[in-house]
C-alpha positions in Angstrom: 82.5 88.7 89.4 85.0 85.9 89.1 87.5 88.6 87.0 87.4 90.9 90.3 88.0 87.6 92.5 90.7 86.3 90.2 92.1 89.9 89.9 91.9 90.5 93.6 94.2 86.5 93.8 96.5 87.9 91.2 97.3 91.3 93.1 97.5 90.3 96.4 100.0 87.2 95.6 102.1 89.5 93.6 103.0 92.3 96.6 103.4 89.0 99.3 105.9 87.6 96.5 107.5 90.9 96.4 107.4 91.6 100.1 109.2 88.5 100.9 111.5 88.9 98.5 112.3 92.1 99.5 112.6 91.0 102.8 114.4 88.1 102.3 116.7 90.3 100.7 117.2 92.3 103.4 118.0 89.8 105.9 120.7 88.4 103.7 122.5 91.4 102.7 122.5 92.1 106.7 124.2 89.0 107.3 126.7 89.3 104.3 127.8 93.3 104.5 130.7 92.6 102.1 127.9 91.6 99.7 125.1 94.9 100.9 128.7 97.4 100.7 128.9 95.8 97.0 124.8 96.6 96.5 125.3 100.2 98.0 128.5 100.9 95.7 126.9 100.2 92.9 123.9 102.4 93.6 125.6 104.9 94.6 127.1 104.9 91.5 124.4 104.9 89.6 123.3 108.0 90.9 120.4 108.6 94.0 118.3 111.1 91.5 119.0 109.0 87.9 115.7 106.6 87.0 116.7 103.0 86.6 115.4 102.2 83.1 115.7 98.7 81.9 118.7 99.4 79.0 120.4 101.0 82.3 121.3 97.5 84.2 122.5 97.2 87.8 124.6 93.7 87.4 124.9 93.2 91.1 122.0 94.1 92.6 120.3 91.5 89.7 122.5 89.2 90.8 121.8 89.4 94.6 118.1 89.8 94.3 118.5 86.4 91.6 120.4 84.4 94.0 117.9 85.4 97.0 115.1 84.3 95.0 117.2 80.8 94.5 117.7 80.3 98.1 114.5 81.5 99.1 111.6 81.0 96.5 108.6 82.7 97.9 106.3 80.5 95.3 108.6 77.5 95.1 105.5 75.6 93.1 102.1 76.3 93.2 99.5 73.8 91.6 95.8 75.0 90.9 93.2 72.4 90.2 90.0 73.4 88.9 86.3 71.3 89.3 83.2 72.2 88.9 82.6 74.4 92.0 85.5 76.8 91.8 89.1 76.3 92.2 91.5 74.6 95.2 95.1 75.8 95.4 97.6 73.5 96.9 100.9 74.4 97.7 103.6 71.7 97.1 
């Protein structure tokens, strides 16, 4: 029904926001490598077989995926209007 449709919207918007991000990311840190030596020093020193809880933070690598999602907002604004038929998304 309209939970499974709405469901479906919610899911598939949340792995394109992530993919882009992700991907954004990427791109940047390839054309800054001061900045993607910074990211990798910082993992490494966190450990490659240690969990990253949330009380365990990773300052830089917050700051560089923040900063990407400033420059690069994958869902700068998105408006849905509802009528009687179903519902329109516009993007502004």
């Amino acid at each position: 029904g309209r939970g499974c449709a709405q469901a479906n919207v919610f899911l598939l918007a949340g792995t394109e926001t992530t993919a882009n991000t992700l991907a954004f990311s990427i791109y940047y840190l390839c054309e800054h490598p001061g900045a993607l030596a910074r990211l990798l020093a910082e993992l490494d020193a966190h450990g490659h077989d240690t969990p990253v809880a949330s009380d365990d933070p990773l300052p830089y690598t917050d700051a560089v995926i923040s900063e990407v999602m400033r420059v690069m907002p994958t869902a700068a604004a998105v408006s849905r209007d509802m009528d009687a038929a179903g519902a329109t998304v516009r993007f502004m």
